[in-house]
Structures are given as C-alpha cells and as structure tokens.
C-alpha positions as YAML, in Angstrom:
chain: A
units: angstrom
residues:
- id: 1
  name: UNK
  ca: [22.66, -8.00, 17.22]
- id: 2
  name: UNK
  ca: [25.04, -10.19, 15.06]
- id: 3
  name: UNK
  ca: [27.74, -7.97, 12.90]
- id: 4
  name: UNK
  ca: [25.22, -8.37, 9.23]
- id: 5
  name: UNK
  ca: [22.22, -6.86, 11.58]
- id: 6
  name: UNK
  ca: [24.55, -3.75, 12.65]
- id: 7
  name: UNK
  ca: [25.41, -2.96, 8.73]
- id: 8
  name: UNK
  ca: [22.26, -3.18, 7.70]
- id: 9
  name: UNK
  ca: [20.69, -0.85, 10.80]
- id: 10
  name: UNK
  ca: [23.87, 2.06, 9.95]
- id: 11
  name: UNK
  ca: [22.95, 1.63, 6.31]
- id: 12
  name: UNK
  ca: [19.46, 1.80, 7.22]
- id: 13
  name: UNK
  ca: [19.92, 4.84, 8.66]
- id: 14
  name: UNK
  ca: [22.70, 6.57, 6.57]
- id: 15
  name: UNK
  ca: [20.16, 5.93, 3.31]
- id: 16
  name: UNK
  ca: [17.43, 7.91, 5.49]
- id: 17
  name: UNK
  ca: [19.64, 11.06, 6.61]
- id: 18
  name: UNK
  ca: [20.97, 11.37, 2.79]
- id: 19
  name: UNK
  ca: [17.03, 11.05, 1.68]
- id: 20
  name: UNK
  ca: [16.33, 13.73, 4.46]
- id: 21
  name: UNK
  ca: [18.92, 16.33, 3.34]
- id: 22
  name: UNK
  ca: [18.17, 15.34, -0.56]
- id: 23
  name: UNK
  ca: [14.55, 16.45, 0.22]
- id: 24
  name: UNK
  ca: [15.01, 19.53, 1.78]
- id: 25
  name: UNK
  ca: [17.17, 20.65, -1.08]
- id: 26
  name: UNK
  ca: [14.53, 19.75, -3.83]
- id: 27
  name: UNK
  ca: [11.96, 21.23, -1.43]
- id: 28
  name: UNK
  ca: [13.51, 24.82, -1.48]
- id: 29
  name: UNK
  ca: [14.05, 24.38, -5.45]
- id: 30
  name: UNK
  ca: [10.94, 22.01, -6.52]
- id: 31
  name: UNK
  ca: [9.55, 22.67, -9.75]
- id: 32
  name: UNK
  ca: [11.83, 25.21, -10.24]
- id: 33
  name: UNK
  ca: [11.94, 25.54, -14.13]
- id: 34
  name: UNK
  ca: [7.90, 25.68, -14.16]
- id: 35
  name: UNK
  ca: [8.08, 28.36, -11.22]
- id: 36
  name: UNK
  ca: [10.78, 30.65, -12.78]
- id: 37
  name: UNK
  ca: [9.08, 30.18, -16.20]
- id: 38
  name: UNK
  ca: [5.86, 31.30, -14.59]
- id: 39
  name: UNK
  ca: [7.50, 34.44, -12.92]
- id: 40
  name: UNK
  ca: [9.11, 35.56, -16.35]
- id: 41
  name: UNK
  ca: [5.87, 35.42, -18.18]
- id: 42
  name: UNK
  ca: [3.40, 36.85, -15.52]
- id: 43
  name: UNK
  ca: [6.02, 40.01, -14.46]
- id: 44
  name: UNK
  ca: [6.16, 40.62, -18.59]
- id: 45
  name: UNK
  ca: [2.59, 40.40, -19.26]
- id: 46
  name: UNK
  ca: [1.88, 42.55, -16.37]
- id: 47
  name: UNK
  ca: [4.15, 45.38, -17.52]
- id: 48
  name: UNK
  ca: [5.69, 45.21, -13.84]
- id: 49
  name: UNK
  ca: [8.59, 46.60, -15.42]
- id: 50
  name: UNK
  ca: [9.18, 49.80, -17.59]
- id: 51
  name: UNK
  ca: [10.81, 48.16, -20.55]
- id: 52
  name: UNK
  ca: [11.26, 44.83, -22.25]
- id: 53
  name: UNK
  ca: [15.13, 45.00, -24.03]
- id: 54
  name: UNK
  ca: [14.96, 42.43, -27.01]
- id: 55
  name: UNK
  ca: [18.10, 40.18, -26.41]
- id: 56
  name: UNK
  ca: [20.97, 42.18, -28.17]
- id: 57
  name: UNK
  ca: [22.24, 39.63, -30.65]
- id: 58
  name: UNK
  ca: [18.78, 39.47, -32.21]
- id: 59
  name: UNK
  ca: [17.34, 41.29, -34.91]
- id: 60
  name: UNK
  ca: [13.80, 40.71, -35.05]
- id: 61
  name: UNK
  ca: [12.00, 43.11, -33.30]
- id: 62
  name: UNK
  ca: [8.57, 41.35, -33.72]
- id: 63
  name: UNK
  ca: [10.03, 38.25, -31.35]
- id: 64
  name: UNK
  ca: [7.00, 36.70, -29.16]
- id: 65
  name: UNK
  ca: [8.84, 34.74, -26.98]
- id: 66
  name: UNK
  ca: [9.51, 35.79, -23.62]
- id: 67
  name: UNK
  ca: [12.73, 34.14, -23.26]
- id: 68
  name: UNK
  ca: [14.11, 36.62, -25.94]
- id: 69
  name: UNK
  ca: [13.85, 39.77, -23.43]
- id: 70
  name: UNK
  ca: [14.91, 41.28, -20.49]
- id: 71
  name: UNK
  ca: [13.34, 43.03, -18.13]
- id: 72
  name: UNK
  ca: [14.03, 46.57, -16.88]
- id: 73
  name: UNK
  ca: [12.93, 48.50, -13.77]
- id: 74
  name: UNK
  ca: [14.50, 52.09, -13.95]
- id: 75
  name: UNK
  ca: [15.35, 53.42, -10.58]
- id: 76
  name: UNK
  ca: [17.15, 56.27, -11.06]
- id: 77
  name: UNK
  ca: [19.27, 58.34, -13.14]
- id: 78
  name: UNK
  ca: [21.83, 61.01, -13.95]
- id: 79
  name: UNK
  ca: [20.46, 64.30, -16.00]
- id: 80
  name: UNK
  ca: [23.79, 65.03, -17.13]
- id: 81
  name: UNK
  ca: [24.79, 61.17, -18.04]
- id: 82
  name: UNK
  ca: [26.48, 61.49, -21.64]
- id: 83
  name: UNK
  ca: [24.34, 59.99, -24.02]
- id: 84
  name: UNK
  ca: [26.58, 57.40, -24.73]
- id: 85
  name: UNK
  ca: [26.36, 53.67, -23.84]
- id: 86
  name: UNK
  ca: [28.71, 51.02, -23.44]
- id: 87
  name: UNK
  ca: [29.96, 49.02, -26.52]
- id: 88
  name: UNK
  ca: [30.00, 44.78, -26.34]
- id: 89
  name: UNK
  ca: [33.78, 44.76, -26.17]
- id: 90
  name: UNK
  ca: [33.89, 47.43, -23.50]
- id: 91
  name: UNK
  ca: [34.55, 47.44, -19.62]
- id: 92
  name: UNK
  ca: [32.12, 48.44, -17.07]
- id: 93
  name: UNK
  ca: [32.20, 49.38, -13.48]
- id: 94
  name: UNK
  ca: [28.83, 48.47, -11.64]
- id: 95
  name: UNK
  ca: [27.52, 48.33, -8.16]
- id: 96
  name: UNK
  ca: [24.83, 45.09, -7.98]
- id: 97
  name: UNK
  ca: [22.77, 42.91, -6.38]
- id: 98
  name: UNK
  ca: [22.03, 39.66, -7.72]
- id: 99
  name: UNK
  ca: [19.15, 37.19, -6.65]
- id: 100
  name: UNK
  ca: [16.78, 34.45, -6.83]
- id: 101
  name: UNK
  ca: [13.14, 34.80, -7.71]
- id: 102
  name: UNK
  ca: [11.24, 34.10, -3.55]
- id: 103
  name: UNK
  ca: [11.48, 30.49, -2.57]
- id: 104
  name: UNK
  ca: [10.18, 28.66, 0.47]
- id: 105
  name: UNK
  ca: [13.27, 29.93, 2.46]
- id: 106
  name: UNK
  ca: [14.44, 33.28, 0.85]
- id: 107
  name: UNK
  ca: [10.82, 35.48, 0.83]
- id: 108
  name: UNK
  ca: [13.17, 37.90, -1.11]
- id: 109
  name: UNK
  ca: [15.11, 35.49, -3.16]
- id: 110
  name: UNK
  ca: [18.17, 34.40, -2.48]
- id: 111
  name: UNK
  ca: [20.95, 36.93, -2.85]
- id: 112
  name: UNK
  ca: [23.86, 34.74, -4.67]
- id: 113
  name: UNK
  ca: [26.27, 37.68, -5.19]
- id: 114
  name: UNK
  ca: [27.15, 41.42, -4.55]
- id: 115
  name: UNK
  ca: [29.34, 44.19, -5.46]
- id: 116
  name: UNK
  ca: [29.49, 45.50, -2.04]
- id: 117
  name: UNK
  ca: [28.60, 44.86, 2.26]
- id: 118
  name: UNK
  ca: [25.69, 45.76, 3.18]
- id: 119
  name: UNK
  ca: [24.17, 48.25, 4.11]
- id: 120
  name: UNK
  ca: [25.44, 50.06, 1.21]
- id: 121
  name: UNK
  ca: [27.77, 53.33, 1.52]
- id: 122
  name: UNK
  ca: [29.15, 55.48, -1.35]
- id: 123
  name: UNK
  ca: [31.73, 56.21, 0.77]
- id: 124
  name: UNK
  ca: [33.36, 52.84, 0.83]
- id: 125
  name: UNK
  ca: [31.68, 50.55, -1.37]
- id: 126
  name: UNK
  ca: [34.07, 49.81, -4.71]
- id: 127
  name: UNK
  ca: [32.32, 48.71, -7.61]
- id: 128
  name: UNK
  ca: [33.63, 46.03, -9.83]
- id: 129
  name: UNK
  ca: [34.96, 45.85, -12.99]
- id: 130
  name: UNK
  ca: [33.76, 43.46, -16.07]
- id: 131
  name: UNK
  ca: [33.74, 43.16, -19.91]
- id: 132
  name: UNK
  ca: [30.57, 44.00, -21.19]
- id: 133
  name: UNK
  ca: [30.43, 40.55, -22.79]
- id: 134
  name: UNK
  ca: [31.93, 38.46, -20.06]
- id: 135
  name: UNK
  ca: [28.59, 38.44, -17.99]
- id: 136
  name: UNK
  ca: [25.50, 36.67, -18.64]
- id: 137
  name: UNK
  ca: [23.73, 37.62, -21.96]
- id: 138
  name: UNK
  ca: [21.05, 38.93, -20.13]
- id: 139
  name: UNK
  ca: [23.19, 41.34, -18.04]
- id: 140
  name: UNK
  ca: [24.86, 42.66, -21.03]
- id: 141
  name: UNK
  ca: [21.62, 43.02, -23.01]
- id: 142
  name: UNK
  ca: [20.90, 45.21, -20.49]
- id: 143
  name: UNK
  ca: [24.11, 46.91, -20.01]
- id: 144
  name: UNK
  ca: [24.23, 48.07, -23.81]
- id: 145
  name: UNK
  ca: [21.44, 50.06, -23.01]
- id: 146
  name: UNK
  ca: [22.40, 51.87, -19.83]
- id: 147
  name: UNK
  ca: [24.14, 55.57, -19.39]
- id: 148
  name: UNK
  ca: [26.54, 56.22, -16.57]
- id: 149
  name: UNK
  ca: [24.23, 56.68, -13.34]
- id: 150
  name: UNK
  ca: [21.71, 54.72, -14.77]
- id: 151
  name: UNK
  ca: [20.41, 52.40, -11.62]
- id: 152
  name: UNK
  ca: [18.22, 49.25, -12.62]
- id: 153
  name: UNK
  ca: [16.32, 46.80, -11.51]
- id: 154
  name: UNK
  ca: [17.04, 43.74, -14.02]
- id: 155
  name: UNK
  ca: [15.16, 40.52, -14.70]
- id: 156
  name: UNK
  ca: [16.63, 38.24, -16.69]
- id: 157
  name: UNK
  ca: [15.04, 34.79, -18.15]
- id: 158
  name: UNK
  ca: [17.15, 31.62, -17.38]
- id: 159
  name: UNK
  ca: [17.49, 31.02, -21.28]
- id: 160
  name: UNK
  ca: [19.99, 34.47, -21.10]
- id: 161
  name: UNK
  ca: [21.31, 33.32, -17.90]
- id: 162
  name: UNK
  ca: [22.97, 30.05, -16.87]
- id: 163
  name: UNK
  ca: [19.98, 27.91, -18.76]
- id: 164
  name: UNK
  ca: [19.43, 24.59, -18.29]
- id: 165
  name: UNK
  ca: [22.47, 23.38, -15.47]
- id: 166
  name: UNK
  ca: [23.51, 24.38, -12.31]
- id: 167
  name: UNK
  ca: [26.54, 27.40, -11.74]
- id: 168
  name: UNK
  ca: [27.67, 27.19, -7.89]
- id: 169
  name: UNK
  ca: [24.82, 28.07, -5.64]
- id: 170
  name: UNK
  ca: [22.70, 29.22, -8.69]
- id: 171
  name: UNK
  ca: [20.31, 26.18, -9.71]
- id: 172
  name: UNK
  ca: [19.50, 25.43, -12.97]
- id: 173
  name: UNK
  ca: [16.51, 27.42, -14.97]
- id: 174
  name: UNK
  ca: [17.25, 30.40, -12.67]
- id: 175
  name: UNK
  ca: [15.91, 33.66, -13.46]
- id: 176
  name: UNK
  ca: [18.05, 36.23, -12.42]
- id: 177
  name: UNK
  ca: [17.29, 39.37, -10.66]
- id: 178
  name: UNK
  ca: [20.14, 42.58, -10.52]
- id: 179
  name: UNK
  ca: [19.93, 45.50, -9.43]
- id: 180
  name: UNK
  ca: [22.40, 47.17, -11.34]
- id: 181
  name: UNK
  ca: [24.03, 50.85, -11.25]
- id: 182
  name: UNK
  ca: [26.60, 51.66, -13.67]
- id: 183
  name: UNK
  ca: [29.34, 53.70, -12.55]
- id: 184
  name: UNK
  ca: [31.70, 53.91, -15.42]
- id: 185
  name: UNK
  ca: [33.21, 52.46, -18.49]
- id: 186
  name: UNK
  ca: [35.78, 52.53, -21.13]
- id: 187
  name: UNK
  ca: [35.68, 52.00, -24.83]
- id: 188
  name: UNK
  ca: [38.30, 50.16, -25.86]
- id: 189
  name: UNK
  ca: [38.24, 51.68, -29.46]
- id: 190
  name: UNK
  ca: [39.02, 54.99, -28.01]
- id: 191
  name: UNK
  ca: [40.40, 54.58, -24.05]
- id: 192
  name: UNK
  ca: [38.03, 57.07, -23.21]
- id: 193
  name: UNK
  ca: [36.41, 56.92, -19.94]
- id: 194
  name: UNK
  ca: [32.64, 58.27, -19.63]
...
C-alpha cells in the first residue's frame, strides 16, 4: 500500500467513526421538535395535569395556543402557607428536578440538572437560590403562582424554555419537565422573608 492508498484508507475510516457517533446522537434526539411538540399538546388536551398557567407576561386569557401555557401537577402543599406568592423581581429558594421528555435512552427523560444528590434528604439537601425572573419563562410563570411548600410537577413548552437552539446538554425544542418545591423567598420591595 503506497503512502496516497494509506490516507485515503485512515480517512476512509475516520469519515465512518464521525458518521457513527453523529448518528447515535441524532438517533437519541431525532425528530425532536415534532416529538416534544406532540408531548405538549397530547399531556394538555388530556388534562394530565391539574392546571394550565397562561404565560405570565400575557394578557389574553382566551389564548389557544399551547405554547402560551404551562403545565402544573400539584403534589403537595402547606395548610398554613401564607397566601402570598412571589413577585417577578423577587428571590426564591427551591428544591428541583429538571428533565427531558423519555427518549430512546432515558425511559424517564433525561435528568439535566438538580438542586440536590439523590436520594433526597431534608436533612442535608440545600436548596438553591434564584431571581424569580432569571429562570426560564416557563419556570417563573409557574413560580408566580406558587405558596411556600407548594411542591409541583412542571411542564414547560420549549417556546418558554430555551426555544429553538441548543443550551449545554439541553437540545433544542426541549420541553422541560421540574419538579419544583418552593422553600422560601424574599420580596425585595419589603426584605421580608415568607
């Protein structure tokens, strides 16, 4: 084999290993915008969850598109919670879960971050601190809405998540599932803690 053979044989073969890995990453993720989009729509029209929050900036309470909602699952929650909620410029503490909808590899989604190590204890898990509005829209739709103890199951549409590009391990026209209890949070008007 002359030195032009031995190129083209290790190009050969480097084009076939980069196809190989290429496909099994658009396997686990093919059709992903049609699949999430599909998800949204069929968990909404089948009232799998409790309550559909209208996406807090809007106004128009008549919207018909499901990309302008959120989806809520109540778990639990605290019968003494003050009535309050938080406010958009305010800071939460929240214990969460956040996945994937299932794909060929994750039955359960795949879990791309966490507010604690599982399995979960109350005893040393620390819940983390954000600004109301410096999470997806989605997530703080929701958040506007909750009470302190207030647990959640949250399913948010990629057009209130990270849309139309990819964010880290999070592909593009993700819809995002948290599971979301709210701990505590300040007012920034006031510095009062709830």
């Amino acid at each position: 084999m002359n030195i032009k053979q031995y190129i083209i044989a290790c190009l050969s073969l480097l084009v076939l290993v980069s196809c190989s890995e290429k496909d099994d990453a658009i396997v686990e993720y093919a059709d992903w915008k049609n699949k999430n989009e599909k998800f949204f729509e069929a968990a909404f029209l089948a009232h799998e969850y409790d309550q559909a929050l209208l996406k807090y900036s809007l106004t128009d309470e008549t919207s018909t598109k499901y990309s302008d909602y959120v989806l809520v699952k109540e778990v639990s929650s605290e019968e003494d919670a003050p009535e309050a909620t938080p406010y958009l410029n305010d800071t939460v503490q929240i214990h969460y879960v956040g996945n994937l909808i299932p794909s060929p590899s994750y039955s359960a989604g795949y879990q791309f971050d966490q507010s604690y190590l599982e399995p979960f204890d109350w005893d040393t898990a620390v819940p983390r601190k954000f600004a109301v509005n410096g999470v997806v829209t989605g997530l703080t739709t929701a958040l506007l809405k909750m009470h302190k103890g207030d647990h959640w199951v949250i399913a948010v549409p990629y057009q209130m998540g990270y849309g139309t590009v990819d964010n880290g391990e999070i592909p593009a026209y993700s819809t995002l599932i948290f599971e979301v209890r709210l701990e505590e949070f300040w007012t920034k008007r006031k510095g009062d803690r709830y």
